[in-house]
N, C-alpha and C positions, 0 to 999 in steps of 0.2 A: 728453800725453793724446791728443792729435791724432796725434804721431808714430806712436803703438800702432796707433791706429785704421786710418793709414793700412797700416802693414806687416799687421795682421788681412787685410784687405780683398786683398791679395796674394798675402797665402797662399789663400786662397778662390779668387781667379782661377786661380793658378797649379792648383790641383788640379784643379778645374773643366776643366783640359786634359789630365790625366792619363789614358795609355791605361787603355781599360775602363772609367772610371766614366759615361762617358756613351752607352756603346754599349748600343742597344738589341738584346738578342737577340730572333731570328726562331724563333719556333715554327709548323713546317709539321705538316701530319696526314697521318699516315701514308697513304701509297699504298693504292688502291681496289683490292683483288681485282677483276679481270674474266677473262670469257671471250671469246676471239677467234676470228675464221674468216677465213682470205683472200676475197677477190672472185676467182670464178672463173668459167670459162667452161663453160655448160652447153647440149645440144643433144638437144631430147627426141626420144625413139627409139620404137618401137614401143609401150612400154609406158608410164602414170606411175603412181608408186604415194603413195597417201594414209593418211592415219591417222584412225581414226575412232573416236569414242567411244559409250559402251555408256550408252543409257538406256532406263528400263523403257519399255514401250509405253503405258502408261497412270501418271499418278502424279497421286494425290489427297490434298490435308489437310483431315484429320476433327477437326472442332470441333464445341462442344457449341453449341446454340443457347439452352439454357434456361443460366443461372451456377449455381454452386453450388460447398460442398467437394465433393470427389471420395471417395465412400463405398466403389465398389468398385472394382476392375478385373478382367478375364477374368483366370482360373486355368489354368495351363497346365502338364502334366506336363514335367519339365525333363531333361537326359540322364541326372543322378542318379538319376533317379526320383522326386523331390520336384516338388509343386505351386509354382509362383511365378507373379509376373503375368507376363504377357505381354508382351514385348521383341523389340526389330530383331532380323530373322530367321526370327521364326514367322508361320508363315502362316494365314490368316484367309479365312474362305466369308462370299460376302452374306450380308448378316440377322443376321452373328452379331453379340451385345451383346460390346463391347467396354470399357464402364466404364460408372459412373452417378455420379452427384450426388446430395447428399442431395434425397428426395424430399416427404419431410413437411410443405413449405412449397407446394409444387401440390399434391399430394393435398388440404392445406386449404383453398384455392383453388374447388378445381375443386367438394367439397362444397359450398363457397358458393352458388358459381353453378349449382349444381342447385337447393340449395334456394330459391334467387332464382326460377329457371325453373319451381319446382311451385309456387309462392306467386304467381308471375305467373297459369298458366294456372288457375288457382283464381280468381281474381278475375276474368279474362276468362271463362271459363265461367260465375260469378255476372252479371256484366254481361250477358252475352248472356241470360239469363234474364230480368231485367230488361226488356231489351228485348222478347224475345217476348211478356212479361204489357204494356207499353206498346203494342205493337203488336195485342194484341187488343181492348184498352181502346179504342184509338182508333176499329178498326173496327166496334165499338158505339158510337163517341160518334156516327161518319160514318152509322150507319143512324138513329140515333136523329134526327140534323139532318136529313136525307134527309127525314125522317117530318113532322116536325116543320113542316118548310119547307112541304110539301106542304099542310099541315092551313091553317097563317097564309094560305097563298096562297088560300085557300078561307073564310077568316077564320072556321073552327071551331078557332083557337088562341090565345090570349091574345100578347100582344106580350111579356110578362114572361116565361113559360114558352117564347117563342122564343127571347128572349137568352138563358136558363139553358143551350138543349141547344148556342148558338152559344158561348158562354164556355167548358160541358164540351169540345166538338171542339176549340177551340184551347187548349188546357190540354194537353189530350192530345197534340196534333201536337209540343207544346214538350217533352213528356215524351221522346216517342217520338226526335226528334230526339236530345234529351241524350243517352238511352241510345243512342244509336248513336253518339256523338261520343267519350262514355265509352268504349264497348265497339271503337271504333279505336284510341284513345290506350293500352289494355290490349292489343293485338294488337299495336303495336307494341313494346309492353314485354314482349313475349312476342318475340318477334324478336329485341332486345336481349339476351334473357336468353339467348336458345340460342345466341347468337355469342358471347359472354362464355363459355357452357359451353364451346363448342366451342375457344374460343382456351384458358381452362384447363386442355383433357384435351390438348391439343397441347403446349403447356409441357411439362404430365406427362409425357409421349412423348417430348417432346427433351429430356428431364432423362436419357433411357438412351441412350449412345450405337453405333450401329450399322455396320458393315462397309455400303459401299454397293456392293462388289464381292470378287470372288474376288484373293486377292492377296498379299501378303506386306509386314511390319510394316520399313517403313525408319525409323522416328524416332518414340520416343514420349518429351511431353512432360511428363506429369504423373505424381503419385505422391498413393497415399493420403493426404488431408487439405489435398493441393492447391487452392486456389479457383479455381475454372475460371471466366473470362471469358468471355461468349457472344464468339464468331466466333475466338477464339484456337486457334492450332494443338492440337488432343490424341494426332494419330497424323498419321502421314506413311505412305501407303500404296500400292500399286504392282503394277498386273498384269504381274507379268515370265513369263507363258505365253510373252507372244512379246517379243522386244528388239528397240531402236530402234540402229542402227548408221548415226551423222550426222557427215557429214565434208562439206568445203567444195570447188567446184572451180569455176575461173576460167571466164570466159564463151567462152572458145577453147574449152573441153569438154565446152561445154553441150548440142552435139548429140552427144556420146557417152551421155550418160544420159536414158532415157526411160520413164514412167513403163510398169511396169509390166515391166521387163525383170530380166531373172534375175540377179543376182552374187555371183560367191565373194568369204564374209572368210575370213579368219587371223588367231588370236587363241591370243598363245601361253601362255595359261592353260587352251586346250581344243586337245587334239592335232587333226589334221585338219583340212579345210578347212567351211567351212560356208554354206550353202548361202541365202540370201535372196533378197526382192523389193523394187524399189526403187517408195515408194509413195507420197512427196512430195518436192517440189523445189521449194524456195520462189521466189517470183515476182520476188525483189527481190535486189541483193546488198548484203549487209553492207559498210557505207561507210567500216568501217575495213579491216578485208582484200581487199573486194571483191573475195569468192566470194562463191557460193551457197553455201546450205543445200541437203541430200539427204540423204535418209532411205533407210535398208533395213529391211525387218522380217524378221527372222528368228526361224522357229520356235523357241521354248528351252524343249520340257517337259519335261527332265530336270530342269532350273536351273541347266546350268552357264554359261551368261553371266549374270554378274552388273552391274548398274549401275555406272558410272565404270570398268569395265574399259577400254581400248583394242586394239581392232585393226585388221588394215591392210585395204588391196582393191588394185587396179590396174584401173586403165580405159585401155584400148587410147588411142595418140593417132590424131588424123585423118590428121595425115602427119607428118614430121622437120621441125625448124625450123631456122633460122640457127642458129649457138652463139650464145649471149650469156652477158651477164656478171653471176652471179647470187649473192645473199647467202642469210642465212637469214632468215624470216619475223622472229626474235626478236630480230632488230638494227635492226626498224625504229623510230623515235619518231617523237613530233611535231614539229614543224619550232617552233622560238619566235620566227623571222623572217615564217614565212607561218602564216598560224591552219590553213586547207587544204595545207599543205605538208609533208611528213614529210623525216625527217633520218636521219644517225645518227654514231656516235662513231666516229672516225676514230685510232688507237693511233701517234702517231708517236716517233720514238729523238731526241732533241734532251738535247748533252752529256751523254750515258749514263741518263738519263732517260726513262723512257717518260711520253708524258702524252695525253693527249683531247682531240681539235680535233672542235667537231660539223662534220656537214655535210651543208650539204642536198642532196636527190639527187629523182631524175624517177623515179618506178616503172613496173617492165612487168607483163607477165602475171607471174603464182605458177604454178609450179611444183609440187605438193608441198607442200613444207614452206619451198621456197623462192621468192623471187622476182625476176624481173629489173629490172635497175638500168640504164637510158637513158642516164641525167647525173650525174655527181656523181661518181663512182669513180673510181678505174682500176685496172687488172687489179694482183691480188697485195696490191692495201693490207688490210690487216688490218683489219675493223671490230669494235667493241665488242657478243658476242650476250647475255651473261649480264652483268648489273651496270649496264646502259642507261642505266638509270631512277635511279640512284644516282649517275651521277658527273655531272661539267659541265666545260663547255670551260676548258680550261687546267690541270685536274686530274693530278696526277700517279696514275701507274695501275701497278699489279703484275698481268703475263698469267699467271693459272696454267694455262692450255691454250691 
């Protein structure tokens, strides 16, 4: 028994060494599509050119203040010729009624507090009656003591018939008080009650919602039977008479733009060049590209620039620079060695393999769409511009550009 046991226990070893049963397969994931660009040497010339995008000149969301379902919305003839509501696209004049809410919950409301407000000043106008008939009472008790006082002092008045007219004057003066105490505390509930009205017919009035300019409908969020939540978006809407044309540029070409100077866009959804004014420049630069903000406003009362279009411009440079050695803006990351330090993926050939080495790098000025590279490059390596954000160091990678 023992003999078996041992020979089992052999064959188990022995197999145990057999090619294949103990190797473990490796399963890799498939290669990261990316996009690449070399490091290259650029040298700005007379001109740069930027890309800039199209936003309305004005963009406001219309919410309801009062809640409620949503009983109507504006009726608007449609290219069929049929009436439907009104949707992104059509365009909208101040003042007009854009939807409502059921209303039958403030209209009951607001009769309340009317009827509070006549029921209030009915009582305050009885009070104040009161009070006038108190206040004339007293000023008969006041002559009658007067009289009276005058007579004791001369002792043609009884001491009894003194206290009577000094008792009636202070009876009175306690009267006349109440009802002035009364007839404040109703003056005040008369105040109450027209603030109560007035917030009531207000409700009622933001229960209909309203256009607060001339404009055109980018985003409506509700549909009949909708329950609108006060302050919740109901329309997204947008004066594009004139468009905003906002593109970023580095602080070397800061005294190229100033406000109030004239510049051509091109925008190849509208033939021609077009014609605006540059009307803000923001004070600060954005801390991850680190350009400014600049605005153009351009006439658009045709409407052929629409929002989220793009188009370009060029601003003259101050003078020609050194060449340097520049990437594209979409190749840059954050560095996860330096929290303030940016990077980027590096496409190296290693035995027939392409893979991502990150690496951090010194930035210069931007360029455009590009920007220059201090430290970290060298000329012609390939960096990773599409797919950045997807891969990690040591990653195998497939270039399809």
């Amino acid at each position: 028994m023992t003999k078996r046991r041992i020979a089992f226990a052999g064959l188990l070893a022995s197999a145990s060494f057999m090619p294949g049963c103990s190797r473990e397969e490796t399963i890799q994931n498939p290669p990261t599509p990316v996009g690449v660009a070399s490091v290259q040497m650029y040298q700005s010339g007379g001109e740069i050119r930027y890309s800039a995008n199209i936003v309305p000149y004005a963009q406001v969301d219309v919410a309801f203040k009062s809640g409620g379902y949503v009983e109507t919305i504006r009726q608007v003839k449609g290219a069929d010729g049929r009436t439907r509501d009104l949707q992104p696209g059509d365009r909208v004049s101040k003042s007009m009624v854009l939807a409502q809410v059921r209303q039958e919950d403030y209209v009951i409301k607001a009769d309340q507090a009317r009827t509070q407000l006549s029921q209030a000043k009915w009582s305050l106008e009885s009070a104040r009656s009161q009070l006038t008939k108190a206040e004339a009472a007293l000023n008969h008790s006041q002559l009658d003591f007067t009289r009276a006082k005058n007579l004791f002092d001369t002792q043609s008045l009884t001491k009894s018939d003194f206290d009577t007219a000094t008792t009636r004057l202070a009876s009175d003066q306690a009267n006349v008080s109440a009802a002035k105490s009364q007839a404040d505390a109703l003056q005040a509930q008369v105040g109450t009650a027209e603030q109560a009205l007035k917030s009531a017919e207000l409700s009622l009035s933001d229960a209909t919602l309203k256009s607060p300019m001339d404009g055109v409908v980018l985003a409506r969020n509700i549909e009949i039977g909708t329950l609108a939540t006060p302050g919740a978006t109901a329309f997204v809407l947008a004066d594009v008479r004139s468009v905003k044309a906002v593109f970023g540029v580095p602080d070397t070409m800061m005294e190229r733009v100033k406000l109030g100077t004239r510049q051509t866009i091109a925008a190849e959804a509208v033939p021609g060049e077009l014609e605006g004014v540059i009307t803000a420049i923001s004070p600060s630069a954005d801390p991850k590209s680190r350009t400014f903000s600049v605005e153009v406003t351009i006439p658009n009362p045709r409407g052929q620039l629409n929002p989220g279009m793009i188009a370009t411009l060029t601003l003259a440079a101050v003078q020609p620079t050194a060449p340097v050695p520049v990437i594209p803006l979409s190749a840059v990351i954050r560095s996860t060695q330096k929290p303030d330090g940016y990077a980027v993926f590096v496409v190296e050939d290693q035995a027939g393999k392409s893979l991502a080495r990150i690496r951090n790098v010194e930035l210069g000025e931007a360029y455009g769409n590009m920007i220059g590279v201090k430290a970290g490059l060298n000329l012609s390596e390939r960096v990773v511009t599409t797919g950045a954000t997807l891969v990690k160091d040591g990653w195998q990678v497939q270039v399809i550009r």
